[in-house]
N, C-alpha and C positions, 0 to 999 in steps of 0.2 A: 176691586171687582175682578180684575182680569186673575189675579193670584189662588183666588179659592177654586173658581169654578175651574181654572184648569188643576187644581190638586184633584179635584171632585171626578174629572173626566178623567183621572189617570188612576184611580182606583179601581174600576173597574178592571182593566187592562191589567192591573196588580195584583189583584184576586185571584183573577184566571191563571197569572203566571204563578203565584204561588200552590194553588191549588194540582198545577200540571207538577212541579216541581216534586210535590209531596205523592204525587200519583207514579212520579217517574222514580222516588226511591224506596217504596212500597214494592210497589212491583216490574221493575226494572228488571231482580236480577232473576226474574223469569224468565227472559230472553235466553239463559245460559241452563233453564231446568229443565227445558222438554225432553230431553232425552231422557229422563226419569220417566214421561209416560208414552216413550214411542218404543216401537214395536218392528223391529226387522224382520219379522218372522210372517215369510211370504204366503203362508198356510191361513193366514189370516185376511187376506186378500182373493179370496176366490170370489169368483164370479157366483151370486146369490142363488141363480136357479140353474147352475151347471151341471150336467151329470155325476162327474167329478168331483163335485162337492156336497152329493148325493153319497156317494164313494165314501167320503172322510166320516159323515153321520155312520151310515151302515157298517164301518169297521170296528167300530165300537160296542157292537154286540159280542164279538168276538172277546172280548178283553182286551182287543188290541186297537188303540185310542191311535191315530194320525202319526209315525214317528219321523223321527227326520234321519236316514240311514246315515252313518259314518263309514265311507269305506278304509278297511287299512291295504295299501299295498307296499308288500314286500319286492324285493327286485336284488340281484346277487352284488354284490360288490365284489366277488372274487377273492375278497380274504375273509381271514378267521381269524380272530384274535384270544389268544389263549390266556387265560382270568387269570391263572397262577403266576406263569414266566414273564405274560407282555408281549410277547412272540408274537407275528403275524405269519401266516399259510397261507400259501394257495393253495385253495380249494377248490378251483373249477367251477362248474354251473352244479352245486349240488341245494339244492331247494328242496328239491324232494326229501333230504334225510333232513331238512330242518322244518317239514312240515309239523312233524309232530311238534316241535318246540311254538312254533307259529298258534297249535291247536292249544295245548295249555297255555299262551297268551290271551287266547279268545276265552277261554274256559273262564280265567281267571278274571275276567272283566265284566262277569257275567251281575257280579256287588256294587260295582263300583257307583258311586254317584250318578246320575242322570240317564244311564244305559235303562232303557226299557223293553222288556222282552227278549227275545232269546236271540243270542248273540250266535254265529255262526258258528260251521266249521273252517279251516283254512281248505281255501281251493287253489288245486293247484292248475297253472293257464298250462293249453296244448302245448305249446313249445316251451313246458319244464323253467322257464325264465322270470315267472312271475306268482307271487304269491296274492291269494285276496282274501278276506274276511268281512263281513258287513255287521257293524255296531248301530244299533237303530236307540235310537237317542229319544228323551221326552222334549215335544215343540216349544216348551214354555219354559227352558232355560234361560232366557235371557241372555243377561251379564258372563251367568255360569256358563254358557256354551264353550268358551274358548277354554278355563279353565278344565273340563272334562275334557278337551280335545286334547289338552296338555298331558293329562293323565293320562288317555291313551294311548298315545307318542313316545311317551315313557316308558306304558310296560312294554309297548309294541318293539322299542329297542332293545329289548333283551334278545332279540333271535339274534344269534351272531352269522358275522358277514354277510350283511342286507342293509342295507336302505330302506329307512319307509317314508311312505307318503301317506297320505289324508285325502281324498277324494272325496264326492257324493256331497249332495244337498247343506249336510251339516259343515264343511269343510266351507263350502262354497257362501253357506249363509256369516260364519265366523270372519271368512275374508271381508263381506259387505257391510259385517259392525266394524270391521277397522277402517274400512274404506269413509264410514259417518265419524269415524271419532274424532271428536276437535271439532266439531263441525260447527257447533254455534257460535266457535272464538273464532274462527280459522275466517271462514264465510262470512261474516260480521265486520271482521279487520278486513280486509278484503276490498268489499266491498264499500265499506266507508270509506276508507282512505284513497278509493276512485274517486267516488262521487267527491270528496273534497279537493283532489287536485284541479276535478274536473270545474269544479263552481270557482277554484280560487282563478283559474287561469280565464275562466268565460268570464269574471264580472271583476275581477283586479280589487274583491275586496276583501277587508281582513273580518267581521263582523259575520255578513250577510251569510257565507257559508258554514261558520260555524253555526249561527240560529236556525237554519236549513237544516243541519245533521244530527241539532239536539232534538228539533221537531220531529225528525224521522225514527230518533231511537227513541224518545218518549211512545211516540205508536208502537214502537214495532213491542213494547216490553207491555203497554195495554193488551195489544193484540196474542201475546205470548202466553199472559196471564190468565183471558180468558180463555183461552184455547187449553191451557192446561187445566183450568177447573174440569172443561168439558169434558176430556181425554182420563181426567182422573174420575172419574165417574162414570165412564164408559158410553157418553153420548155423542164422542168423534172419534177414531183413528188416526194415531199420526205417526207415521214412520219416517225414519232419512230423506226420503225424498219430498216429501209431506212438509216434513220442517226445515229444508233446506230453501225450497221455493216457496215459502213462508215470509223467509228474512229477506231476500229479494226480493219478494214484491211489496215488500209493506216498504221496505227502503226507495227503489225505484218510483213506484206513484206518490208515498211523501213527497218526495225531491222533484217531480213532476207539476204536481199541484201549488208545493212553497211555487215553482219557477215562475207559474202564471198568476198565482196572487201578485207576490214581489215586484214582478215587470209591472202591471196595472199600478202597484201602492206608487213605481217609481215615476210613473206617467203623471197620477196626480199629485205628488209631493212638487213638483215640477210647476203644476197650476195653480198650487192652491199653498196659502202660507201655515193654515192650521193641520197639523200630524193627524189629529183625530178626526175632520174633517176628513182629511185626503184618502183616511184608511177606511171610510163610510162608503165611500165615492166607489174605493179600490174594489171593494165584498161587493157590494151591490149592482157593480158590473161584468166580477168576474165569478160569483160563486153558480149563480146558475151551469156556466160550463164546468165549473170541477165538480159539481154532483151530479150531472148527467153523466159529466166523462167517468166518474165513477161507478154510477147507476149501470151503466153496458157493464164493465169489468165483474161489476156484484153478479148481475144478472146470467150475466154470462159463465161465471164458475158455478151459480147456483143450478145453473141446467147440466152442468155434470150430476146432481140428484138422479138425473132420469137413468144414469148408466149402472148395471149391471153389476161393475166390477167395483167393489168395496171400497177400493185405495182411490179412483177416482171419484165417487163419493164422498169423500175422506177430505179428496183437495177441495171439494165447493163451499162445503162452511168455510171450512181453517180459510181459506184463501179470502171469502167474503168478508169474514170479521177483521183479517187484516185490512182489506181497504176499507173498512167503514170508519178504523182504527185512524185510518192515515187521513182519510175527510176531517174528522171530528179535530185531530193536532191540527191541519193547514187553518181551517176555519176558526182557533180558539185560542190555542197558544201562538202558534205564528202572528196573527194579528195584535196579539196581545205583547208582545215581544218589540214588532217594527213599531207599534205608539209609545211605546214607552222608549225608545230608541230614536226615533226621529229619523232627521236626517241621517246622523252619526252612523245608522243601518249601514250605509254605502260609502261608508268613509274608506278609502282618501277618493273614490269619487263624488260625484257631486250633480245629486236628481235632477236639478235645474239646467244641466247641460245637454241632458238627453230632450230628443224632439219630444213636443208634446203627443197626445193623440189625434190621429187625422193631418199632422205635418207630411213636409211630401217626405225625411224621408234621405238619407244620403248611404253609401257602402251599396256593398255588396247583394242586399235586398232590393236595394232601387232599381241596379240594373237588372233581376230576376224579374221584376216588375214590369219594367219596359219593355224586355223581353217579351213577354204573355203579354203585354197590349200590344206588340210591334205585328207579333205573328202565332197569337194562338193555336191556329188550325195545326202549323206545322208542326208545334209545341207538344201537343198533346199527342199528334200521331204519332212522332219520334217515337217519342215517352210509352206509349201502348205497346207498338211497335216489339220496343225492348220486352218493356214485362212479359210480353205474348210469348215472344222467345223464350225466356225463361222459362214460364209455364210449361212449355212444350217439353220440356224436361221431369215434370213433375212424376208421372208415371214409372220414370226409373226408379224413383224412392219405395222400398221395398219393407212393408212393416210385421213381417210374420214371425215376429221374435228373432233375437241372437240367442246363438250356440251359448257357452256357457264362458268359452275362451276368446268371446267377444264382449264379456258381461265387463270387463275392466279393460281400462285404460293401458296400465300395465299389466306385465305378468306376474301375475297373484300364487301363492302355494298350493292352492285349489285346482287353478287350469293349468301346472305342470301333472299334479297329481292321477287329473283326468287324462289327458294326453298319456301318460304311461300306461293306465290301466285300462284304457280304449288300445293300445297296441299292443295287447296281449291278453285279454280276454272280450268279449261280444260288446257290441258296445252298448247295451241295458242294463248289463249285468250289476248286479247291488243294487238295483232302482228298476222292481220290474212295474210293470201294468199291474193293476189289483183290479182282479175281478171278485165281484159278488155275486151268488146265482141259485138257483132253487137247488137245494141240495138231491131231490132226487133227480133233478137232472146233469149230475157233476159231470158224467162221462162223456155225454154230446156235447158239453163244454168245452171239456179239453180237449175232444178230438177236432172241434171245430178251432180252437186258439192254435191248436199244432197247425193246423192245413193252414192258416192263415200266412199269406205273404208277408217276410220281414219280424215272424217269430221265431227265436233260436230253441223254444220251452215252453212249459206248463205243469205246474202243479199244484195239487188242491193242498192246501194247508193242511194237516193233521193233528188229534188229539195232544201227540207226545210230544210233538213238536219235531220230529224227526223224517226223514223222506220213507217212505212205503209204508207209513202208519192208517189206522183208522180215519178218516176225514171227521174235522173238527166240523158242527154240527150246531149250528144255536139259531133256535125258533124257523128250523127247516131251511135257512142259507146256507151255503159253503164260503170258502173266499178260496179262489184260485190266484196266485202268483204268475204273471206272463212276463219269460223276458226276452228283448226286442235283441236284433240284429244288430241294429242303429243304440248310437249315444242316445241316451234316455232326453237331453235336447235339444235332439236335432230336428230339421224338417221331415227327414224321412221317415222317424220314430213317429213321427206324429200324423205320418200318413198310414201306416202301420194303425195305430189305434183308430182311425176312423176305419180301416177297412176289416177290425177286429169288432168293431161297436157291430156294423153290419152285418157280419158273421153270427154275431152273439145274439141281436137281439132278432133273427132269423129262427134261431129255435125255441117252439114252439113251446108253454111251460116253462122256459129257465128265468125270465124276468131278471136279464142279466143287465149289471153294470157295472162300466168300466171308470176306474181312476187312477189313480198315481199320478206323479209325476208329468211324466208327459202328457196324459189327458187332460192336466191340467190347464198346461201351456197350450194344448190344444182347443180347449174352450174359454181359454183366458182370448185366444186370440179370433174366434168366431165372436164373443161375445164385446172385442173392441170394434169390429167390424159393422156389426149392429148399434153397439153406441156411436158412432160417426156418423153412420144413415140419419139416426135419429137426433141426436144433437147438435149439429152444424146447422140444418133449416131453422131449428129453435130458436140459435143465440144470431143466427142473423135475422129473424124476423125480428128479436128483442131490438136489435141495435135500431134496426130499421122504424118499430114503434118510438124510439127513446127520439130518433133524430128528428122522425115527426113534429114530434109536440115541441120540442126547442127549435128548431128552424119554420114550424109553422107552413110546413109544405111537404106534398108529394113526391116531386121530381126530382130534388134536389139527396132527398135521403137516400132514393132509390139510388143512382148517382153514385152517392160515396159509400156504399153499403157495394156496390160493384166492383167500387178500385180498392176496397179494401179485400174483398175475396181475392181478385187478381194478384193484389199483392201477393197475399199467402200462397195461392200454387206458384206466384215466381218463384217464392221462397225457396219452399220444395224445392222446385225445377233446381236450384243454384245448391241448396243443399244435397241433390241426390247423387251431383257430380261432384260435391266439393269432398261427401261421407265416402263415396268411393274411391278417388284419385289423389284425394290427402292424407285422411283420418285412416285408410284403409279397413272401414266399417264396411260387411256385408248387407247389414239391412240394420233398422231399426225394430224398438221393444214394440209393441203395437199399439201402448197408449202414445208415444212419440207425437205421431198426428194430431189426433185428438188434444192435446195438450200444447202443441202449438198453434193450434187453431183458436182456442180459446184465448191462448195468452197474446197473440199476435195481431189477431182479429179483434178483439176489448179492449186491447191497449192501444194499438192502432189506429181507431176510430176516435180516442180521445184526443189525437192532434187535428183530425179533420173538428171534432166538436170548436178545438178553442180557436180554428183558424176560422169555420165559418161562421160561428157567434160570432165572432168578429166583424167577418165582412157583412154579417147582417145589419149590424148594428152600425156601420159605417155607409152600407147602403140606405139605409134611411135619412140619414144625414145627407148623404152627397150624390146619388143616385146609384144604381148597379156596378158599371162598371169601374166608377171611381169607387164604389164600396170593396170592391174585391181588390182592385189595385192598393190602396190605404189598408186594407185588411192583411195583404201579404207583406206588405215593407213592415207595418209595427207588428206583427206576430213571428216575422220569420226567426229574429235571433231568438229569443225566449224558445219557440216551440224547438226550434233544431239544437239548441241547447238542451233541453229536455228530453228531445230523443236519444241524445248521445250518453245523455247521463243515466237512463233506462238500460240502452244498452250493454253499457260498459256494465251495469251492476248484474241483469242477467248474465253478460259472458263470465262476471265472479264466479258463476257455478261450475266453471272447471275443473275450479280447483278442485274440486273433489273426485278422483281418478276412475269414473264410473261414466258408460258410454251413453246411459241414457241421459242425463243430465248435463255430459260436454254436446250430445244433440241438442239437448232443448235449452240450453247456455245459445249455441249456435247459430238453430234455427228466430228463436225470438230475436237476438242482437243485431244478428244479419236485416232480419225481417222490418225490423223496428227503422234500423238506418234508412235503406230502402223505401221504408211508410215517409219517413221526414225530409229525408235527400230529393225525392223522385217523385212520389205516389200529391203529396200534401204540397209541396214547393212549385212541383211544374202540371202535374196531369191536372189536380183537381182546379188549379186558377185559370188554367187553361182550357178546361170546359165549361167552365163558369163565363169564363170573358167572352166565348165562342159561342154558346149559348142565349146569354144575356136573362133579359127581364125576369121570359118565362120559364126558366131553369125554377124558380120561386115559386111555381103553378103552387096550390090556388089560391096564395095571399098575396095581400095586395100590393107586395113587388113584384109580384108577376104580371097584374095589369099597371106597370108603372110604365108611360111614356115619358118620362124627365128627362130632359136633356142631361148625360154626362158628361159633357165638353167642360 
């Protein structure tokens, strides 16, 4: 009797795992293809209803489609080397006589692969010291970007005694595919082999954290899979950044969810002598919190939909499919794994050693416990206290975009390039403003783009392609050329275009608009300004409806929907001194915020979920404040384990030498520790026990008068 039906009960569990098995080497090594359909090409990320992007349509009348400018600069190295003998000369600063050599370079590159449109002539900078040329490139090289940049570099070395460099958008975009390359091994190893030291040293077992990290990479290569059918069919976007914070979060909430299953299956292997039993016990008391805690995270990326800006867009599917990816492994395979494994899961320790649920309770937890019933008031004030501080820091964090020599970690070929050709010609120059404007009002244009503050120029495009030609002419637009004072991304270029917009669209008839470059950055970053108004109330009213309905009360969501906002501006507040005084960052990208918000605040809220399902669950049994008490000694190790292992796989994202991504490595990890250390350990049990019954308003633990002695 006892022989079949347990064979009978371990099939199903067998199925499942086989079934995950065959799904994980199908498409597993998807995880290592998305860069076959991601996209670094930042032209593809503009903000939907931008003027700017209005700009990139209307150029395309012209024959001239969105290109990505190459700048070449030359600069004297002071000798010559002669082809025949070998010989080197000095030859002083003469630039000027190797312009023309410079000019047949450009001429010659006019065939070359990927070059679109007419290639410059060589200009020589005021102080005779520096040569420039601008190669404008087609947007949808891809792969081939770097190779034409090769090519260019090649003929560009033929001018003898000169140095060249690569500047301008195309240089800068080249550097940011090298910057992703490797990225799905690189960040994957990384990452994994954190989270694995991190489980084997938290739980001393040899088992439990391998079936952890196979759960996490079976999601993450589902979740990869379908994210590249989508992408190959062109119904997501997914660039570097895109699929970097991809792999970390389907890894982190895996490994978050395993932690709180696991502890629960270890509570009742503990009670109870049958595996399948204990694992019924395990789900059925702890899945409701990991698909709420999940449900905020979905919900919460999926409110990036409402934003403007395509790349964040971009992040709320790809991000939602990963965690639904990583529910579906903790809930399917993980279970199906620990029954078929038994105890053995936790070998060489031994489930029956740990306190059952609702024991008082020994370490380091008991006394956090004792604590928050010795002296809550004080507890929590401290605890505010701090965070308040911190906060008050917040406003220093600064999100109007980086310069372009802030875009990398190190220094990159691109922002040496830039820097030379900003100290020796305007700093717009090769990347001006594009205007488009009623062609018979071309001349109020450009005298109104001259007078304008922070213009060094203007010119209307021409027939020939040449300066003083006939104005080129299609369905009664012109396109004028404007270029700035200011580095094309800087802040003050972009104050420049707002006060060129107002100039332009002042006269009367021209029906002008401005784009390029810095326009772009310039409504990239009004229009992150407007997504944060609008999606921050959202994804906290979401959190705040989700805690509802699981905690079955008003005042309590309200509550931790509070310390979790807190948390995040302390964040800030501690990142804006840490971006400044460490990191030597001026400011952050402008989705920076936005995307810690989301990620900090969704994630965040997930350790309040499984600490207060907890204490709920324990306060019905034992009254309130023994519920909260009993609820922080057996959740604390589990969740501050989980926090730590979130973190550590976010701060993975350093690795990859790009500033927006060591901030939002950063901001989350920091954030995260902070939500588990501080926010969920001391504030929130500490308002709770301070509080009491009616903290529960308006279920029936809230009119609970039961003694908790």
């Amino acid at each position: 009797m006892s022989t079949t039906p347990r064979r009978a009960r371990l099939l199903v569990p067998l199925l499942l795992i086989a079934v995950w098995l065959g799904v994980g080497g199908v498409l597993g090594p998807y995880a290592g293809r998305l860069g076959e359909v991601a996209t670094n090409d930042q032209a593809a990320f503009l903000p939907r209803s931008a003027e700017s992007t209005a700009v990139v349509t209307a150029q395309r009348a012209f024959r001239q489609d969105e290109t990505l400018p190459a700048i070449v600069v030359w600069t004297d190295t002071g000798t010559s080397t002669d082809t025949d003998t070998g010989t080197s000369t000095d030859t002083g600063t003469g630039l000027a006589e190797r312009r023309a050599d410079a000019d047949r370079v450009l001429a010659s590159l006019a065939d070359t692969p990927g070059v679109a449109g007419q290639v410059s002539p060589a200009l020589l900078s005021e102080d005779g010291e520096a040569l420039e040329g601008v190669v404008p490139l087609r947007t949808d090289l891809g792969d081939d970007l770097a190779g034409t940049l090769d090519r260019i570099r090649t003929a560009a070395e033929r001018v003898p005694g000169t140095t060249v460099q690569l500047a301008g958008p195309a240089a800068a975009q080249a550097d940011l595919s090298d910057a992703f390359a490797g990225i799905d091994g690189l960040l994957l190893v990384v990452a994994l082999v954190t989270v694995l030291v991190i489980l084997l040293l938290v739980y001393r077992s040899v088992l439990l954290p391998l079936v952890i990290i196979v759960a996490a990479v079976l999601a993450l290569g589902l979740a990869c899979a379908i994210v590249y059918a989508l992408a190959d069919h062109d119904l997501v976007r997914v660039d570097g950044q895109v699929q970097g914070i991809l792999s970390i979060l389907v890894i982190g909430a895996a490994t978050d969810y395993a932690l709180l299953l696991t502890a629960r299956y270890r509570e009742e292997l503990a009670a109870r002598t049958d595996r399948t039993d204990a694992m019924r016990a395990a789900l059925r008391q702890s899945w409701g919190a990991v698909v709420a805690s999940a449900a905020t995270v979905v919900l919460g990326l999926l409110a990036l939909l409402l934003s403007d800006l395509t790349n964040n867009r971009a992040l709320g599917p790809v991000g939602a499919i990963g965690i639904v990816c990583a529910v579906v492994a903790t809930l399917t395979f993980l279970p199906a794994v620990l029954v078929a494994l038994g105890r053995a899961a936790y070998w060489p320790a031994e489930p029956g050693a740990r306190p059952a649920s609702g024991g008082t309770g020994e370490g380091v937890w008991r006394r956090v416990a004792d604590l928050v019933d010795r002296a809550p008031r004080r507890v929590w004030a401290v605890t505010l206290a701090a965070l308040l501080a911190g906060a008050a820091f917040a406003p220093m964090l600064t999100s109007k975009g980086v310069p372009l020599d802030e875009t990398f970690v190190n220094d990159a070929p691109s922002v040496a390039a830039q820097r030379t050709l900003s100290e020796h010609f305007p700093g717009g120059s090769g990347n001006p403003a594009v205007v488009i404007a009623a062609a018979d009002r071309l001349e109020p244009v450009l005298a109104a783009a001259r007078r304008t503050e922070g213009v060094a120029g203007a010119a209307g495009t021409t027939a020939s392609g040449r300066p003083g030609g006939a104005p080129l002419v299609v369905d009664g637009r012109v396109r004028v050329d404007v270029t700035l004072d200011d580095a094309a991304d800087s802040e003050a270029a972009q104050r420049t275009v707002a006060r060129l917009r107002t100039a332009l669209h002042a006269i009367p008839g021209a029906d002008a608009l401005v784009g390029g470059y810095t326009a772009q950055r310039y409504d990239t970053l009004r229009t992150a300004e407007r997504d944060r108004t609008l999606i921050v109330p959202v994804v906290l009213a979401v959190i705040f409806l989700i805690l509802t309905g699981l905690l079955r009360s008003l005042l309590l969501p309200a509550l931790l929907v509070a310390t979790v906002a807190l948390n995040f501006l302390a964040t800030l507040g501690v990142s804006a001194l840490v971006f400044r005084h460490v990191f030597g960052f001026g400011g952050t990208d402008p989705s920076v915020p936005l995307y810690g918000f989301v990620f900090l605040v969704a994630l965040g809220v997930d350790y309040n979920i499984f600490l207060m399902s907890r204490v709920r669950e324990e306060s019905l049994r034992h009254g309130v404040r023994q519920g909260v008490l009993r609820g922080l000694v057996t959740t604390g190790g589990v969740i501050t384990s989980a926090g730590v292992v979130l973190a550590a796989t976010f701060a993975a994202l350093g690795v990859i030498p790009l500033a927006f991504l060591v901030q939002i490595a950063f901001i989350v990890a920091f954030g995260v520790l902070l939500d588990t250390l501080v926010v969920r350990s001391l504030l929130v049990p500490a308002l709770v026990r301070d509080i009491g019954a009616p903290v529960w308003w308006p279920s029936r633990l809230g009119r609970s008068d039961r003694s908790d002695g």
